[in-house]
N, C-alpha and C positions, 0 to 999 in steps of 0.2 A: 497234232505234232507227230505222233507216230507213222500215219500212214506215210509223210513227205520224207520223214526218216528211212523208210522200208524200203523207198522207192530210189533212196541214193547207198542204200546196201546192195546192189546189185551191183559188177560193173554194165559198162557202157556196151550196148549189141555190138559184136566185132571186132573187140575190145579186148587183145591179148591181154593174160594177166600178168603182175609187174615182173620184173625177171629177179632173181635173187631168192635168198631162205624166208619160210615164210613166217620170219620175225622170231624173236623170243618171248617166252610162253608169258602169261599175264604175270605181273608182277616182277619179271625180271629187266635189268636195266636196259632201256630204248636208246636212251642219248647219257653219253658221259663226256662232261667237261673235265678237263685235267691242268691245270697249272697255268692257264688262260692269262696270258700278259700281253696285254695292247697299246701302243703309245702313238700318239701325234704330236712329232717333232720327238721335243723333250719331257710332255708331257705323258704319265703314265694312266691313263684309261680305266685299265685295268691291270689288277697284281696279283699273279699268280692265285687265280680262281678257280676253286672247283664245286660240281656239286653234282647228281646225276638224277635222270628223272625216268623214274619207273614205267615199263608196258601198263596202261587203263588209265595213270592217276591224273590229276592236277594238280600241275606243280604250280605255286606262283612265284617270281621273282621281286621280290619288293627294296623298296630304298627309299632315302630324302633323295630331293633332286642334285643329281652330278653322282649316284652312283656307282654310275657304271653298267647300268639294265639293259638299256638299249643300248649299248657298245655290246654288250654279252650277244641282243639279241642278233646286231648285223655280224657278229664272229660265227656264231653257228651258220646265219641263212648264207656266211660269203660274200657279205658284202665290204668287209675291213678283214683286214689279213694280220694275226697275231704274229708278234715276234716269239713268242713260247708259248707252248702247253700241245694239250692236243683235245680234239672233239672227237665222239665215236659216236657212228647212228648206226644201232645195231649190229655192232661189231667191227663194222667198216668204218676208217679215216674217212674222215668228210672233209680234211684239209685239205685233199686229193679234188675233191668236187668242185664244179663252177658252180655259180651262183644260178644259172640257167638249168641245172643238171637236179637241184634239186626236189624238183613239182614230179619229175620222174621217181624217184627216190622214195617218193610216200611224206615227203615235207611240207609244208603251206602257211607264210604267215602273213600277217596284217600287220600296217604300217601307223604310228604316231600320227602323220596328216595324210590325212584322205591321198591315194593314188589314184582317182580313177579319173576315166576320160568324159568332159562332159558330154560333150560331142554326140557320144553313143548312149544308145537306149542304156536301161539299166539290164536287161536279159542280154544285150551284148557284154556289157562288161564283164559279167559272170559268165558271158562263154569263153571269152579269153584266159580264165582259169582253167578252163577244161583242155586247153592244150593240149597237155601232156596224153591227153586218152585219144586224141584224133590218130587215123591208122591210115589215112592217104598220104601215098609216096609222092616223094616227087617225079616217076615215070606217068601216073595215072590221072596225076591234077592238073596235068593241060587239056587231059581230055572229058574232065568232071568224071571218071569213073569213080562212082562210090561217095562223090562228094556230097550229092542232094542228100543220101540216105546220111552218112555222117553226119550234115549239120543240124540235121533232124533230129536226131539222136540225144547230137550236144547240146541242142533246145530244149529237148526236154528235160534232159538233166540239169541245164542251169532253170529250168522254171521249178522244179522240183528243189531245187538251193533255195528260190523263192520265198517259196511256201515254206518251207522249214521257221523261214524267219517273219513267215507272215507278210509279206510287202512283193505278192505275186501281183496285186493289182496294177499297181505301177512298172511291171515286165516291160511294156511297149511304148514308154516316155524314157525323152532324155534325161540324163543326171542333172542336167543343168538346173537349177532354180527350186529340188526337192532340199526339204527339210534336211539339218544337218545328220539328225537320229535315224533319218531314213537311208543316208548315204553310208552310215557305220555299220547299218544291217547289210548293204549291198556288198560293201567289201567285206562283210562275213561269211555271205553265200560265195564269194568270188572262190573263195579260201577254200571253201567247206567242197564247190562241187569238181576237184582234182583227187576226192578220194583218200585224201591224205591218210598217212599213220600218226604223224604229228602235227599241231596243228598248234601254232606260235600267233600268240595273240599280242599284241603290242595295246596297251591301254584299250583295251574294246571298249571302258563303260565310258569314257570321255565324249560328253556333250548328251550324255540321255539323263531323262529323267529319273527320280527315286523308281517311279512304278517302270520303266523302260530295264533296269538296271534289275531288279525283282526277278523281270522274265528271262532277262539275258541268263542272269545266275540259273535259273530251272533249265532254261536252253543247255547251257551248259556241260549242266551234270548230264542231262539227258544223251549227249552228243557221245559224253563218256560211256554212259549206261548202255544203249541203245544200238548206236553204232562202233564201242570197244573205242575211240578214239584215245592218241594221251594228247593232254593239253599242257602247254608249258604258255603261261601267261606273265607277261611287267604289267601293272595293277596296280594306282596310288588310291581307288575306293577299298579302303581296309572292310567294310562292312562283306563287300560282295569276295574278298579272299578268305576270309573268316569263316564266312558261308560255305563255301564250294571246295578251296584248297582243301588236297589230300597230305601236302609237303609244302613247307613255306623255305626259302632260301632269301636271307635278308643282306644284302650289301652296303656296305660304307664305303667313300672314298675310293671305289675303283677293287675293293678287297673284299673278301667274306667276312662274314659278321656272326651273324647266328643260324641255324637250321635250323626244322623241326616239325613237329605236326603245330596247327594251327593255336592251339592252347598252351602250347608250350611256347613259341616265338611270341606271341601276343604281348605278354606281361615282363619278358625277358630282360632285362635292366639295359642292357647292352644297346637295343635296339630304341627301346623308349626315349634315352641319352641321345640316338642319333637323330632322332627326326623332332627332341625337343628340347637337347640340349642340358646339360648339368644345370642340376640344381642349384651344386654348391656357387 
């Protein structure tokens, strides 16, 4: 694991580095939600939501289903546009940003059902992440200047996403027809090899196994440890938030609920009532 780690802590040869400050220092706040209210139609989504997640940690976002987690998560990446609050990623309004602007930005997440293209090998798909680090213009790409060498580059780096996740073997087959657990890992390398600063994970353990779910959680911390990332995760395996979260943030009904470190949200009356209902 470390060595495929080491080898996406580099940027990409030829590969300006991102433009902007370069971040706040560990532990201070990366991303703040503020008063976050989303509605479709008449309906309210989300109600004035907040919560902020710190430079290194993971955060996890949890709830019963109808939340509000994934509405949270398409408000940050820009894919549903709040009627109130505001989002900051690292100091800068991100309300400002397109949905497209973000992989530049040092952002990356992962989606509830699989995004990817069967069509393409699975080392294609992961290089469609790498995007944002390609540096051919459009004066030099009709005449391939720079482009053999670029794509070569971004091959490597998506094979080195690979590896990270273990399922470099299958680099050179289509997605079409592979295991579902092995398409969950490909759209985590997709993520993983733009470099990110944050790195939004939508349900990653859905459809793997107890031992699949183990390694993710080790993967995890290690992606924190290793290569400094923050992860901000929606999570309904409580074992594997339990495990890894650094900060839990729990939502009801479109609203905040509880926060906290993981020992403290666990046993919380509050939270226990939402996803199993009073007693009385």
């Amino acid at each position: 694991m470390s060595g495929p780690l080491r080898s996406l802590k580099a940027r990409a040869p030829g590969a300006a580095p991102r433009p902007g400050p370069a971040g706040p220092a560990p532990g201070g706040t990366l991303l703040a939600v503020r008063g976050l209210t989303v509605r479709f139609g008449g309906v309210a989504a989300l109600r004035d939501v907040s919560f902020a997640v710190r430079s290194g940690e993971i955060c996890a976002l949890i709830g019963p289903n109808g939340a509000g987690k994934t509405t949270a998560f398409n408000a940050i990446s820009r894919l549903v546009q709040p009627v109130a609050g505001a989002i900051e990623f690292d100091g800068a309004d991100l309300l400002r940003a397109r949905a497209a602007d973000l992989s530049a930005r040092g952002i990356a997440r992962t989606f509830q059902n699989l995004a990817l293209w069967p069509g393409l090998t699975v080392i294609e798909n992961v290089m469609v992440g790498a995007h944002c680090l390609g540096r051919t213009g459009f004066l030099g790409a009709p005449f391939g200047w720079g482009v053999r060498a670029e794509h070569r580059e971004l091959s490597d780096r998506a094979y080195a996403a690979l590896a990270v996740f273990g399922i470099e073997d299958v680099a050179f087959q289509p997605c079409q027809g592979l295991p579902f657990g092995t398409l969950r890992r490909v759209e985590l390398a997709r993520a993983l090899v733009s470099r990110p600063r944050l790195l939004m994970l939508d349900e990653p353990a859905a459809g793997l196994t107890q031992g699949d779910v183990r390694e993710l959680g080790a993967l995890l911390r290690a992606l924190r440890d290793e290569l400094g990332l923050t992860l901000l995760l929606v999570e309904h395996h409580m074992k594997l938030v339990m495990d890894i979260a650094d900060h839990v943030v729990a939502l009801d009904s479109g609203a905040n609920l509880v926060s906290g470190r993981p020992d403290e949200v666990r046993d919380d009356p509050r939270l226990v009532e939402a996803y199993l209902g009073s007693a009385r």
